[in-house]
C-alpha positions as CSV (number, residue, x, y, z in Angstrom):
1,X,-54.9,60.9,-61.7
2,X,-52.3,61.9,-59.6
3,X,-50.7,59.3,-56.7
4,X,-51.6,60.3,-53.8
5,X,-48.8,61.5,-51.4
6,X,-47.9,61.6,-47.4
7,X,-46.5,64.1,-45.6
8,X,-45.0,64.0,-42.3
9,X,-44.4,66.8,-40.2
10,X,-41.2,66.8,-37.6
11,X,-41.7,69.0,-34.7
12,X,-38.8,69.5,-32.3
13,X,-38.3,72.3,-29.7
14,X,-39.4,75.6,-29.3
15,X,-36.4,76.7,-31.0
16,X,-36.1,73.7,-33.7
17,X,-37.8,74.6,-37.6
18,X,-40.2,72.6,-38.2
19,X,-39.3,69.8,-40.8
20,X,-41.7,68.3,-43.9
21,X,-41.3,65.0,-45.2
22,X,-43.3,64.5,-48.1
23,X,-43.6,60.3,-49.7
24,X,-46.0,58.9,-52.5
25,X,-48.0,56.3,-51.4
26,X,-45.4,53.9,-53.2
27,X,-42.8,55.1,-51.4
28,X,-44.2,54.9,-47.9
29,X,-45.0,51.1,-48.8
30,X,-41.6,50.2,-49.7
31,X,-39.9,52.5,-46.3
32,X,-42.0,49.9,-44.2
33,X,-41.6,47.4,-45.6
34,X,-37.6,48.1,-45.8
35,X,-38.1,49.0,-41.8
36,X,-39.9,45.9,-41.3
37,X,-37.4,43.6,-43.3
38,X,-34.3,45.4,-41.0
39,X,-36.6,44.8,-37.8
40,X,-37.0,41.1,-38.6
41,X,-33.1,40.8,-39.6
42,X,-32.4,43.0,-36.4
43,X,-34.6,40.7,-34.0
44,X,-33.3,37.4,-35.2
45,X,-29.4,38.9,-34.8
46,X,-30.3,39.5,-31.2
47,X,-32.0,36.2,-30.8
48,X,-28.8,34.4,-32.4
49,X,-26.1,36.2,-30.2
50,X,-28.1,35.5,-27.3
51,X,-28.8,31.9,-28.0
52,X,-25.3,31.4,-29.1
53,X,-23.6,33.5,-26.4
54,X,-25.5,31.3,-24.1
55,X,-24.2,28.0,-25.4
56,X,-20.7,29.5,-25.8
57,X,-21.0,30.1,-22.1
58,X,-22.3,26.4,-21.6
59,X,-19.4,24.8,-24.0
60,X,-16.7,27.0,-22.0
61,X,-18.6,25.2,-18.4
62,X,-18.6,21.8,-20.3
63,X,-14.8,22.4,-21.4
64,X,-13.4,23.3,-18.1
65,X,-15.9,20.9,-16.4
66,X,-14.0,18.0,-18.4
67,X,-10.9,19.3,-18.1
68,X,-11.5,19.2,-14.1
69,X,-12.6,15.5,-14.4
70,X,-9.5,14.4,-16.3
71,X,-7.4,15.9,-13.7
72,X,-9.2,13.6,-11.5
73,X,-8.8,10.9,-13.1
74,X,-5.2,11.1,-13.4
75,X,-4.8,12.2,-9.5
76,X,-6.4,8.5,-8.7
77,X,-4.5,7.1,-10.9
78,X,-1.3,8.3,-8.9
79,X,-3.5,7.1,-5.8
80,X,-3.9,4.0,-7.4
81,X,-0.2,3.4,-8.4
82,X,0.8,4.3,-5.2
83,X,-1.8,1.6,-3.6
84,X,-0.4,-1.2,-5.5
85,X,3.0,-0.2,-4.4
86,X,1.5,-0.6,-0.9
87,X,-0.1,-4.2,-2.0
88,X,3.6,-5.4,-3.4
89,X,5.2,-4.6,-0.3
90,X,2.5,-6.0,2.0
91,X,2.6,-9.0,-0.5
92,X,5.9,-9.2,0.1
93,X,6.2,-9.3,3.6
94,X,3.2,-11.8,4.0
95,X,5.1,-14.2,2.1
96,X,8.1,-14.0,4.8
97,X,5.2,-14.1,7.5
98,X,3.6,-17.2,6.1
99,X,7.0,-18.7,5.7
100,X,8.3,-18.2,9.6
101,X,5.0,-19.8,9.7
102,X,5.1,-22.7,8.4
103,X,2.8,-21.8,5.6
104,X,3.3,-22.5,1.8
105,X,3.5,-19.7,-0.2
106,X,0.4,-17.6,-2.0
107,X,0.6,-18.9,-5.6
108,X,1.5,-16.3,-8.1
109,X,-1.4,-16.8,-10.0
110,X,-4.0,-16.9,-7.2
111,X,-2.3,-13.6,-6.0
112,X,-3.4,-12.3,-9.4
113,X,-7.0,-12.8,-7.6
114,X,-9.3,-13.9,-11.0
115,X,-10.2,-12.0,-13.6
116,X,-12.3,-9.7,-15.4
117,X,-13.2,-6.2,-14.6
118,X,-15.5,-4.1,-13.0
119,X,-18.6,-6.1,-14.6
120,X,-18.6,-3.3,-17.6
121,X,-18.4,-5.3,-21.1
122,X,-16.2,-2.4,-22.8
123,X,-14.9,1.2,-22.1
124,X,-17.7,2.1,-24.4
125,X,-20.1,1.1,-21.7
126,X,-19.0,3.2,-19.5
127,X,-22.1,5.9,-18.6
128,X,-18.8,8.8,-19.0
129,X,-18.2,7.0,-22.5
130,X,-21.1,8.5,-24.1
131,X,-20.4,12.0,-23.0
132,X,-16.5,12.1,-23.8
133,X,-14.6,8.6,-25.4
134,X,-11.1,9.0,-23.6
135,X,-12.3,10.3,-20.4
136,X,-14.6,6.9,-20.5
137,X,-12.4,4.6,-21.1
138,X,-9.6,6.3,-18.3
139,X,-12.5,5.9,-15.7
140,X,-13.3,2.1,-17.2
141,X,-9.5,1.7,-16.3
142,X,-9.9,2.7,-13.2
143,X,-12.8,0.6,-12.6
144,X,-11.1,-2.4,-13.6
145,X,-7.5,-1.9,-11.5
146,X,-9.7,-1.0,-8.3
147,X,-11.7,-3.9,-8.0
148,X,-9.0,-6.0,-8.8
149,X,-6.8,-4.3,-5.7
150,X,-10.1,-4.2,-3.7
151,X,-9.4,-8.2,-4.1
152,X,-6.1,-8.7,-3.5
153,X,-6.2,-6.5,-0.9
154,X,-8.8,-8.8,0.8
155,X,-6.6,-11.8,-0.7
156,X,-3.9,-10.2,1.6
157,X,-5.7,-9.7,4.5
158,X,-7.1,-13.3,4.8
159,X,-3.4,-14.6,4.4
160,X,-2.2,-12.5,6.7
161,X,-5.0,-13.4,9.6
162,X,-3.9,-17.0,8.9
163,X,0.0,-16.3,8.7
164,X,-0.8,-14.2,12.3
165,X,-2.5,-17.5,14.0
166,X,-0.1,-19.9,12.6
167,X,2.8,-17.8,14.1
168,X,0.6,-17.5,17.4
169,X,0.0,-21.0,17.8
170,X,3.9,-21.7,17.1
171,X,4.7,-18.9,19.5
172,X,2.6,-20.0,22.4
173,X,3.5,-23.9,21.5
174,X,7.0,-22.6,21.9
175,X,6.6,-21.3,24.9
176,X,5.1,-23.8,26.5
177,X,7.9,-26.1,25.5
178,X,10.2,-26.9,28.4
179,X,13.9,-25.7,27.3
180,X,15.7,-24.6,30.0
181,X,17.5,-26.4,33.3
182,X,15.2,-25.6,36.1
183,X,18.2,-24.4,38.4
184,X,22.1,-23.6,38.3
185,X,24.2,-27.0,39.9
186,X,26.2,-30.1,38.7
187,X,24.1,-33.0,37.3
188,X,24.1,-35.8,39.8
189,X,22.7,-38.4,37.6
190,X,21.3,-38.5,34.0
191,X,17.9,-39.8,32.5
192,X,17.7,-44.1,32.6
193,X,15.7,-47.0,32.4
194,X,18.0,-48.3,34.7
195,X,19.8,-47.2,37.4
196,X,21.1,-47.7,40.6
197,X,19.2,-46.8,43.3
198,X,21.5,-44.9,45.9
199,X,19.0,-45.7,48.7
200,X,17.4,-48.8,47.5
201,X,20.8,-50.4,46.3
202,X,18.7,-51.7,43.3
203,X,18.3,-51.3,39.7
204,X,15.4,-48.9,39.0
205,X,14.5,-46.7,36.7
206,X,15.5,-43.0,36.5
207,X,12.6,-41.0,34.8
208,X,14.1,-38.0,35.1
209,X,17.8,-36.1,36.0
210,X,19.3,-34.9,39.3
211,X,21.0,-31.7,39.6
212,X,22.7,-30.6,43.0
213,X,22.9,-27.5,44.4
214,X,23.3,-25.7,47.6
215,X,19.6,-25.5,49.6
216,X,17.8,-22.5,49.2
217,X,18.6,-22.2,45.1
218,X,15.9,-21.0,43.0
219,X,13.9,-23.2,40.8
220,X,12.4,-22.2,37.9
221,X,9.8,-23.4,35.5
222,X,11.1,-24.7,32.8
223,X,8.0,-22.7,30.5
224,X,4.6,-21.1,30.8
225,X,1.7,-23.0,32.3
226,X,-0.3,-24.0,35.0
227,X,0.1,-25.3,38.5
228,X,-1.0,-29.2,38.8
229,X,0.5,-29.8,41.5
230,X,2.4,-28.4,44.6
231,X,3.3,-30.3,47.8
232,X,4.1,-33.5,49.4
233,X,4.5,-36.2,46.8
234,X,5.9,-39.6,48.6
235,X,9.7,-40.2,47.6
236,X,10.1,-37.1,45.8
237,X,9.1,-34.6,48.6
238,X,7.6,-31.3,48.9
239,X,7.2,-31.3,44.7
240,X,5.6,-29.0,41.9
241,X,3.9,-30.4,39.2
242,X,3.1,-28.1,36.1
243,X,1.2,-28.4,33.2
244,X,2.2,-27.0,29.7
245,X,0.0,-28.0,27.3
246,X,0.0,-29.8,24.2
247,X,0.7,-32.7,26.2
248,X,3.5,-31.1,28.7
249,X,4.2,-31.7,31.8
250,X,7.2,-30.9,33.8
251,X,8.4,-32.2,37.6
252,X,10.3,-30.7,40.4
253,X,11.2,-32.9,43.7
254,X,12.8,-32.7,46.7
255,X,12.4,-28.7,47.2
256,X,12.9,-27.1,50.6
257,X,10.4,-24.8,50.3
258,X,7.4,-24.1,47.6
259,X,6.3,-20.9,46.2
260,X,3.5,-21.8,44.0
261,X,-0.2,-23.1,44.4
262,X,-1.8,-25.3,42.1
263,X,-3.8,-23.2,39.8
264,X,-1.1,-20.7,39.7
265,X,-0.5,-19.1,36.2
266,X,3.6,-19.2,35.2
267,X,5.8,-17.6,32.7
268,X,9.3,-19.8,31.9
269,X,11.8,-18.1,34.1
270,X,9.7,-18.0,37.0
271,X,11.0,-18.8,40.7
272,X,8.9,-22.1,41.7
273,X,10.4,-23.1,44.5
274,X,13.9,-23.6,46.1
275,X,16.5,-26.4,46.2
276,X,16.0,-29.1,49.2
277,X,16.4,-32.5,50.2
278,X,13.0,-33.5,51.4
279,X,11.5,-37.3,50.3
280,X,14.0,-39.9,49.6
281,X,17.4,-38.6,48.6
282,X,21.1,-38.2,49.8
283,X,21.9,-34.5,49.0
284,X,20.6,-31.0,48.4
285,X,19.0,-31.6,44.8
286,X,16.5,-31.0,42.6
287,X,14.9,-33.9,40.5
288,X,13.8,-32.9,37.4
289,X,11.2,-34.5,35.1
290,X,9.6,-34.0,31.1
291,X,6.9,-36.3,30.5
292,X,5.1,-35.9,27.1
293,X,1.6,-36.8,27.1
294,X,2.1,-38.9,30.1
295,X,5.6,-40.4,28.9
296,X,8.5,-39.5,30.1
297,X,11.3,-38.2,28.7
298,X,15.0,-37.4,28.7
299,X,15.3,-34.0,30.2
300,X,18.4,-33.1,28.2
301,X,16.5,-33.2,24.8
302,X,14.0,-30.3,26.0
303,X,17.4,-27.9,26.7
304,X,18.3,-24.9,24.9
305,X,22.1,-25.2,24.8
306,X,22.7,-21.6,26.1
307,X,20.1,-22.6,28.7
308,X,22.5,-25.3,30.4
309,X,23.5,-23.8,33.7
């Protein structure tokens, strides 16, 4: 018996022939299932370049996405260099600060503020470690030299606030430390335990000095503070009394005229009152007195010698 055959019939235009393909049943099993074979290859090429041309295009966003981070990284790490550049200059100037101060110096190895990192165990356990070794341990790095200038940064700043106060409490102790003659003259007569008394004609005690000068001269206090005192006082006159602090207290007898109230703020420098002879005295003068916490003192140790008039 003869195998049975197909014929296909290809029909084009009007003006094409008509064309007769003519296959066995054999062959028209083995054409599809040639067609079928090249269909499958076909189908899984274009599944494969568009699989793979989708994680090439992923790869290339991964690639320049860690090529971005790195440049990151190393920009703060110029940041970072240039902030501990900032943290040994500010180091350097607290340690003058806390030495006008009065303040030991930061020990070197406090200033190294502890140790240990960012609280990570290794580079490795860094979450970017996983994903890409060098660019986790640079961040680790990073991790570790912040914190430890977030710390001596705060180390700095605490030293500093103290340093500051120190320096104001000298500054405002200094300023309310009598250092100056409270008025231009001669001195008349010095500090004593015992003197002679040019009215009384006695031995007495001379808690302060004398300096003469014409009426009318300006007095001035001899450093900030506070009005204690101003008017008639017996023997020494119309009299201002002021009140320094830290246990300072400067007088000024025999004016002609006062200025001042008590309870009147003053800056050393300031015009108090003016040279007279009121209360019990023999010349134009002003009698000048330090006590220290109630005991007084020898005027000529509390003056600056460029002060001396």
């Amino acid at each position: 018996m003869s195998e049975k055959r197909w014929t296909f019939l290809v029909v084009g235009d009007e003006d094409s022939p008509v064309r007769q393909y003519s296959l066995s049943s054999r062959g028209l099993r083995v054409s599809l299932a040639v067609g079928g074979a090249v269909g499958v290859v076909l189908v899984a090429l274009v599944l494969f370049l568009a699989l793979g041309g989708a994680g090439w295009i992923q790869a290339e966003r991964l690639q320049a996405s860690n090529e971005a981070l790195k440049d990151e990284i190393t920009a703060f790490q110029d940041r970072m260099q240039g902030l501990e550049q900032t943290l040994d200059s500010l180091s350097s100037r607290d340690a003058r600060y806390r030495s006008l101060a009065g303040l030991e110096p930061i020990d070197p190895e406090v200033m190294e503020v502890g140790v240990g990192g960012p609280g990570l165990e290794s580079p490795e356990a860094h979450p970017l470690g996983s994903v890409d070794a060098a660019s986790g341990e640079a961040a680790f790095a990073l991790d570790w030299d912040l914190n430890a200038l977030e710390r001596r940064a705060r180390l700095l700043s605490e030293s500093l606030n103290e340093a500051h106060d120190s320096l104001q409490a000298h500054h405002d102790l200094l300023e309310s430390t009598p250092s100056i003659l409270p008025t231009s003259g001669w001195l008349s007569s010095g500090f004593s335990q015992s003197r002679m008394h040019p009215v009384h004609n006695r031995p007495l005690p001379h808690e302060g000095v004398d300096i003469s000068a014409a009426k009318g001269t300006p007095i001035h206090a001899a450093a900030k503070g506070r009005i204690a005192r101003a008017g008639w006082v017996a023997g020494y006159g119309l009299t201002v009394e002021i009140d320094h602090g830290y246990g300072y207290t400067t007088l000024y007898g025999h004016a002609s005229k006062l200025l001042v109230r008590r309870g009147d703020r003053v800056q050393r420098g300031d015009v108090i009152a003016q040279v007279g002879s009121t209360g019990i005295t023999t010349s134009s003068n002003v009698h000048y007195e330090v006590r220290v916490n109630g005991r007084p003192q020898n005027p000529a140790n509390f003056i600056l010698p460029d002060a001396v008039p």
